[in-house]
C-alpha distance (Angstrom), angle and dihedral (degrees) to the residues before:
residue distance angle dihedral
X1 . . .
X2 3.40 . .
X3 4.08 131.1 .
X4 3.64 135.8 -175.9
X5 3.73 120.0 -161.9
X6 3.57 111.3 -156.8
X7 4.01 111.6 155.1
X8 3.59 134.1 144.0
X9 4.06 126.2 -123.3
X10 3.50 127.4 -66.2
X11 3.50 94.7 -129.6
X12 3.97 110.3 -121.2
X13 3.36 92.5 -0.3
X14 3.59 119.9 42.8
X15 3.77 133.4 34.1
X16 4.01 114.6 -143.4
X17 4.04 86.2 -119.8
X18 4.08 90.4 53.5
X19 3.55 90.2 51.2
X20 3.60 91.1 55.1
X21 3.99 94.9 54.3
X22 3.33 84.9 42.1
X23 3.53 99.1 53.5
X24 3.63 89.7 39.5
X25 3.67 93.9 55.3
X26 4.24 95.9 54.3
X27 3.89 93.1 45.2
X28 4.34 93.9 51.1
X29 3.46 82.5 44.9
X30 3.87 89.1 69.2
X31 3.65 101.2 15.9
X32 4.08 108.8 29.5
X33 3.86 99.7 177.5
X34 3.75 91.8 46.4
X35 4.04 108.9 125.9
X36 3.90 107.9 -117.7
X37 4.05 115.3 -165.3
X38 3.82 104.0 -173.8
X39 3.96 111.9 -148.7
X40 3.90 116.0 172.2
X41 3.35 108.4 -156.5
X42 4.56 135.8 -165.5
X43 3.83 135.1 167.3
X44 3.52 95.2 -141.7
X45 3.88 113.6 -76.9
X46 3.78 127.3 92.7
X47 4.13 118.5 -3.5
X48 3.36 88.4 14.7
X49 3.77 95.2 114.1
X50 4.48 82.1 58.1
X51 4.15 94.4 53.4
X52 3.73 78.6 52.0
X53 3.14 105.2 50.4
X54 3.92 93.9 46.6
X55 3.70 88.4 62.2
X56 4.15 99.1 40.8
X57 3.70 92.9 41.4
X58 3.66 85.3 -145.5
X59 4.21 143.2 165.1
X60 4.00 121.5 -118.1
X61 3.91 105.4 -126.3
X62 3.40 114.7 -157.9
X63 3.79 119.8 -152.7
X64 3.60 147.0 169.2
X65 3.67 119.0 -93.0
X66 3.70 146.3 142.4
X67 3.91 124.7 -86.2
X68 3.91 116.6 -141.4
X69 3.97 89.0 -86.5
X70 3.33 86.7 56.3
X71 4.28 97.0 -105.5
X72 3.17 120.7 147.1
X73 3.94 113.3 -112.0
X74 3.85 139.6 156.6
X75 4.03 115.1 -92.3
X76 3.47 125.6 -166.5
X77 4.23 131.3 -151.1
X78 3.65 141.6 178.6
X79 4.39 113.5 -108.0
X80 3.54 124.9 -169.7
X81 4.10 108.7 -168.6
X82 3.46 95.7 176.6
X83 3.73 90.7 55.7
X84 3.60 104.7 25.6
X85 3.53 92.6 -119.1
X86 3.94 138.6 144.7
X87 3.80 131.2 -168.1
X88 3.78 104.3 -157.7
X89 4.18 115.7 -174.0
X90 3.81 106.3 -166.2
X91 3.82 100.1 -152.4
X92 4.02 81.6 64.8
X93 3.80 85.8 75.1
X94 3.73 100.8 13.1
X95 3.87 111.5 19.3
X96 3.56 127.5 142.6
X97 4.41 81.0 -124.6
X98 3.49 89.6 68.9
X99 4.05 92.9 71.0
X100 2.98 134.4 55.8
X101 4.29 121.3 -122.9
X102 3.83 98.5 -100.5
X103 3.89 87.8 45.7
X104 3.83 101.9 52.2
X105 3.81 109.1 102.3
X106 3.61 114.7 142.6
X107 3.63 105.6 -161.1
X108 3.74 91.8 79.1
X109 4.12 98.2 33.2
X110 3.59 122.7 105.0
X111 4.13 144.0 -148.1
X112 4.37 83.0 -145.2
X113 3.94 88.7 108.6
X114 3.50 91.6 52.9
X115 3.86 101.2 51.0
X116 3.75 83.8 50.6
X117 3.63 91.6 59.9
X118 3.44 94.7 46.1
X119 4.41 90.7 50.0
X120 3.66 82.1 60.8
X121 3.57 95.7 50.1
X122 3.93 89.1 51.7
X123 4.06 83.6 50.1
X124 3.11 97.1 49.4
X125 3.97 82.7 68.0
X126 4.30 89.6 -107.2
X127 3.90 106.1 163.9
X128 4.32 94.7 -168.5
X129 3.98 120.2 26.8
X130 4.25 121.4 -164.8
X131 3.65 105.0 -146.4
X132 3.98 103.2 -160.9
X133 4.03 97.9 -154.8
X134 3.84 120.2 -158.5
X135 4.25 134.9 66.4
X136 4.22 80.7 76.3
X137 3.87 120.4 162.4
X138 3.81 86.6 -165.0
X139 3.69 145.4 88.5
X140 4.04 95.5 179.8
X141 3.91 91.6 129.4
X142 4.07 74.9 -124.5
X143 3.44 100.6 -74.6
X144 4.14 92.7 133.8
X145 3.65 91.4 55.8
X146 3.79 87.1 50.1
X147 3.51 94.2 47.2
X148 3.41 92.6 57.7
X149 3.60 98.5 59.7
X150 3.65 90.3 42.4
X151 3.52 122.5 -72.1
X152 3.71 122.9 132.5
X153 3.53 119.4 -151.4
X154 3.90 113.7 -162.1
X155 3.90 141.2 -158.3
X156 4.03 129.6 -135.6
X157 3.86 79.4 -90.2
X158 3.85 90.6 62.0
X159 4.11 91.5 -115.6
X160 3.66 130.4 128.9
X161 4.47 115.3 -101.6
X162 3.37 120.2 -138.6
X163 4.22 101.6 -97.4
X164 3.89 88.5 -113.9
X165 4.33 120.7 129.2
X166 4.05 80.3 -117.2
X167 3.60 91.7 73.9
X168 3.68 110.1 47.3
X169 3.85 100.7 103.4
X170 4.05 84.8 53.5
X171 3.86 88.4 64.8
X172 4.18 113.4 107.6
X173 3.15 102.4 153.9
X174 4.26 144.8 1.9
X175 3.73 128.7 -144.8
X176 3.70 127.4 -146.9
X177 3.23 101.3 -172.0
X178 3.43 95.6 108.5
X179 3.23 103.8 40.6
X180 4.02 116.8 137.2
X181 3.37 108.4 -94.5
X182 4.11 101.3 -145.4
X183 3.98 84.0 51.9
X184 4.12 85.9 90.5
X185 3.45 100.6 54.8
X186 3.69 96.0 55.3
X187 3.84 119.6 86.4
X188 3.80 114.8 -141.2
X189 4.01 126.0 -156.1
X190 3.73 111.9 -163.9
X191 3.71 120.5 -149.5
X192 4.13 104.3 -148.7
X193 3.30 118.0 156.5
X194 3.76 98.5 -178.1
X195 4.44 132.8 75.9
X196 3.49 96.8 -158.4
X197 3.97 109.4 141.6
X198 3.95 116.7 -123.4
X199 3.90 90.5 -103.8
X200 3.44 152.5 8.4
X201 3.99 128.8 56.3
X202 3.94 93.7 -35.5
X203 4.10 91.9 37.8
X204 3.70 132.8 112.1
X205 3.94 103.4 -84.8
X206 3.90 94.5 34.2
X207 3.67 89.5 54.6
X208 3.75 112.8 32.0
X209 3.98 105.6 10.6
X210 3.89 94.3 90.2
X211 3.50 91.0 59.3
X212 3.93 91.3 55.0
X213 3.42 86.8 48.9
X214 3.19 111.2 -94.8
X215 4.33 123.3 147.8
X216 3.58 126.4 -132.6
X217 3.53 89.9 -94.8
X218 3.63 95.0 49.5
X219 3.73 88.1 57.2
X220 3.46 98.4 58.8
X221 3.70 95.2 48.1
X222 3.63 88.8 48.1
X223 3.39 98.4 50.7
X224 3.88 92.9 45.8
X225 4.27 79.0 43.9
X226 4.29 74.4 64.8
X227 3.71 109.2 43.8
X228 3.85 86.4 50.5
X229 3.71 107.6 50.5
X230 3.78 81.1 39.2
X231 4.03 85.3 73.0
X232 3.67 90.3 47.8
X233 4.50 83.7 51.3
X234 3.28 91.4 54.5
X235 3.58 99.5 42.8
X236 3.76 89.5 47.6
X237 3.85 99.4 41.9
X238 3.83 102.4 23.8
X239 3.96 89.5 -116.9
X240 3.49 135.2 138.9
X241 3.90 94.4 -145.7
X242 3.93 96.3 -168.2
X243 3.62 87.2 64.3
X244 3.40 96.4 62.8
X245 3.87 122.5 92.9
X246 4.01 110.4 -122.6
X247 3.47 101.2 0.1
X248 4.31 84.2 131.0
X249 3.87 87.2 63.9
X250 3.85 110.6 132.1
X251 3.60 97.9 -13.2
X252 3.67 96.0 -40.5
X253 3.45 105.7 -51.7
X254 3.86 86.9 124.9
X255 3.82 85.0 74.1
X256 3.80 92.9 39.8
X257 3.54 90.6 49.1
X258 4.07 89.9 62.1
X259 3.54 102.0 39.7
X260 3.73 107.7 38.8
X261 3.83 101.8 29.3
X262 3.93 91.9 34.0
X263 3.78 86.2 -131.2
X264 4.03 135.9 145.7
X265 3.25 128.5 -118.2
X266 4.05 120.1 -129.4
X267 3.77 139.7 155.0
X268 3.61 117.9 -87.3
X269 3.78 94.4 -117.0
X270 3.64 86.2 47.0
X271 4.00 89.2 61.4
X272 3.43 94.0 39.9
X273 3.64 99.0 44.8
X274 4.62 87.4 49.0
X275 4.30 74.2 43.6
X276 3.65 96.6 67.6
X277 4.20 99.8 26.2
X278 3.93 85.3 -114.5
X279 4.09 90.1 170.2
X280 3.54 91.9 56.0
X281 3.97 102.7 40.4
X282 3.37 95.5 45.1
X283 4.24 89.7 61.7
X284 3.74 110.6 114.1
X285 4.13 96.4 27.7
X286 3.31 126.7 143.3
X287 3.61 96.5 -167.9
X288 3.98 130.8 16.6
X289 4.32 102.1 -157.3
X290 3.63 105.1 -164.9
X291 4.15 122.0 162.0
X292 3.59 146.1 163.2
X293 4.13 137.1 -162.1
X294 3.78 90.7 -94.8
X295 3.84 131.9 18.8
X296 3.68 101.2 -143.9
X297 3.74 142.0 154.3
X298 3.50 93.7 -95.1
X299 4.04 82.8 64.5
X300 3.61 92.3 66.1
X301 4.30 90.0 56.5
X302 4.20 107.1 71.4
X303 3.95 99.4 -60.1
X304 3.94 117.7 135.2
X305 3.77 94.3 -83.7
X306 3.47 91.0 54.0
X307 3.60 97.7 55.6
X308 3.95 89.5 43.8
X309 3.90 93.1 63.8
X310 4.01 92.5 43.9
X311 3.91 86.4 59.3
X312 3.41 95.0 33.3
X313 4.25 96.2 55.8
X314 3.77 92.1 44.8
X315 3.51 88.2 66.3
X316 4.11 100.1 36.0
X317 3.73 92.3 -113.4
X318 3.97 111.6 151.6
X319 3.70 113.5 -133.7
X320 3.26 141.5 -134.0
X321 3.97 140.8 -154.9
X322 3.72 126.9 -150.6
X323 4.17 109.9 170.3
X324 3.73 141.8 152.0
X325 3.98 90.4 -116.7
X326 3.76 137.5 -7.4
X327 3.75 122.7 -138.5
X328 3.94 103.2 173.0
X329 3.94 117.3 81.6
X330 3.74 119.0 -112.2
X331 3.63 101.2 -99.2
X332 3.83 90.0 54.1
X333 4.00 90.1 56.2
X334 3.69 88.8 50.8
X335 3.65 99.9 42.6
X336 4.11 79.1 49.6
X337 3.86 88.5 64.8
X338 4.18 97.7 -104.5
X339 3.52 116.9 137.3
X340 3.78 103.8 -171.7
X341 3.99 133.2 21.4
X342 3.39 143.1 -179.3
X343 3.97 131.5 170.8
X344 4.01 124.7 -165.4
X345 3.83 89.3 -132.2
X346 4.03 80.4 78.1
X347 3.46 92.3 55.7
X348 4.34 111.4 31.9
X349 4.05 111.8 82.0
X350 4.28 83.3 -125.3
X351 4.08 144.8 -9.3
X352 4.12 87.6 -78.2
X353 3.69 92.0 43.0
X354 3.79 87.0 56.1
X355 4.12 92.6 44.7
X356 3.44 95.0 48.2
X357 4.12 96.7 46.8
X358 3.57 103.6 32.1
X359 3.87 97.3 123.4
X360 4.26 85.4 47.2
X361 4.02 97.5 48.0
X362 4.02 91.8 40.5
X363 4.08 84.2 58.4
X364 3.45 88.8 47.1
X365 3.71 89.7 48.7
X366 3.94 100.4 51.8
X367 3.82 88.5 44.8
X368 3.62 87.9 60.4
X369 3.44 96.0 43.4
X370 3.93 87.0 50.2
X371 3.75 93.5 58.9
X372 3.51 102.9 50.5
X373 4.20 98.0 40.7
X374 3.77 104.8 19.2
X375 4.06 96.9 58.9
């Protein structure tokens, strides 16, 4: 019989990979010649940058780039030689974590750090880059990150702004000219989780700019900062911008993402998922066992599971449910397409109980399971 294991992490407990083993372990305990096809899984947030990695069999290559206050600091992403491939996390160069509260203040960050990392990607001789979008500081509509690779964003006087959220409305014009020439023959795959427009009441600095410190005031200039450099976008690129689904992510790099870097826009389980040729490894299963720390509604709206049981019902492969606590009632999980589930919080004596002995009670869990639909 044949099993694929594709969760997600427990978070602060469990990685997707050590649920796997440990999954692994309690089912060959039962059934030892079952077939076991181990497929970590994320949608983009934490520990994503690990599933990755166990699938690119990559180096981290640390560089020297700017932080959203323009500082110098050390940045770190994923490289693939063998495939030509780079996993690129913004927050590493422009993240929110970099800063602390009282120095957030998004008006004045940039994406600049993140272009940089992304040049040395490209010289590094990488042929496709993932750019995981979200954690930002910024609201720059990703003009730093553009400007480091070459873009030149000019005033009514004909002279380069400072790539800062400030100076959007100032934008007339944008020269190419510049432009790094290897940036065309790369393909980028952008991780963005979010639909949010560029602007308006659902757009990037209505939404998200408070929490990178922005004021009310802030917002609104902001968010006019957007609607006007949009006219310059869609001048420029022959794009309605509003019209396209996530281009508010992380300050409006979803839009910079598609119009400077030419590159598409896609869920993080969706990449990750195409990543690790889920469709096509998951042929032949009887069972797909995915799982997370809590089954919630938020499962049921594009997170890992999610894009497990879309796979996994094309094909007319029952699934199955292993997580640290379940929040949904049963007919919800059925109506979802899940066959089977199990959660630890059945099993531990309390919350710490369960923390401390996740690896244990998961074993104990996929034994169980074993039993009563592997014989």
């Amino acid at each position: 019989m044949k099993i694929v294991l594709a969760p997600d992490k427990f978070k602060n407990s469990l990685s997707g990979i050590e649920f796997c083993e440990a999954v692994e372990a309690g089912i060959k305990k039962i059934s030892p010649d079952a077939e076991i096809v181990q497929l970590p899984l994320a949608d983009g947030g934490d520990g994503t940058i690990e599933v990755i990695n166990y699938y690119l069999k990559g180096n981290f290559i640390s560089v020297e780039v700017h932080n959203p206050h323009f500082k110098t600091i050390k940045a770190s992403y994923l490289y693939s030689e063998s495939s030509q491939t780079a996993f690129i996390e913004m927050a590493e160069a422009s993240g929110v974590k970099l800063l602390e509260n009282e120095q957030l203040n998004c008006k004045n960050a940039t994406t600049y750090g993140t272009g940089e990392m992304i040049l040395d990607a490209i010289n590094n001789g990488a042929a496709k880059i993932i750019l995981g979008l979200g954690g930002s500081a910024t609201n720059d509509c990703g003009i730093g990150m553009a400007s480091a690779l070459g873009y030149e964003f000019l005033d009514k006087n004909n002279k380069p702004v400072i790539p800062i959220g400030a100076n959007l409305s100032k934008i007339v014009s944008i020269n190419s000219t510049h432009v790094n020439s290897k940036l065309r023959n790369v393909l980028f795959e952008i991780a963005c989780d979010v639909s949010n427009p560029l602007y308006g009441k659902n757009g990037a600095a209505h939404v998200y700019a408070a929490q990178k410190g922005a004021t009310p005031e802030d917002i609104e200039m902001l968010d006019q900062g957007l609607q006007d450099f949009s006219v310059v976008l869609g001048s420029v690129f022959q794009i309605d911008v509003q019209q396209i689904k996530g281009a508010g992510a992380a300050g409006g790099m979803g839009i910079a993402s598609k119009v400077f870097l030419n590159g598409t826009l896609e869920p993080g389980i969706q990449l990750i998922k195409k990543l690790s040729n889920f469709s096509e490894k998951i042929e032949g299963a009887q069972w797909v066992i995915s799982g997370e720390g809590k089954l919630d509604s938020q499962t049921l709206s594009g997170k890992t599971i999610q894009g497990v049981v879309t796979t996994a019902k094309q094909k007319d492969i029952a699934v199955a449910l292993f997580c640290g606590a379940i929040d949904l009632p049963e007919t919800t999980v059925k109506d979802f397409g899940v066959s089977y589930t199990a959660s630890i919080m059945e099993q531990a004596v309390d919350f710490d109980d369960a923390m401390r002995n996740t690896n244990e009670y998961l074993q104990q869990i996929a034994s169980s399971f074993a039993q009563k639909k592997m014989k």
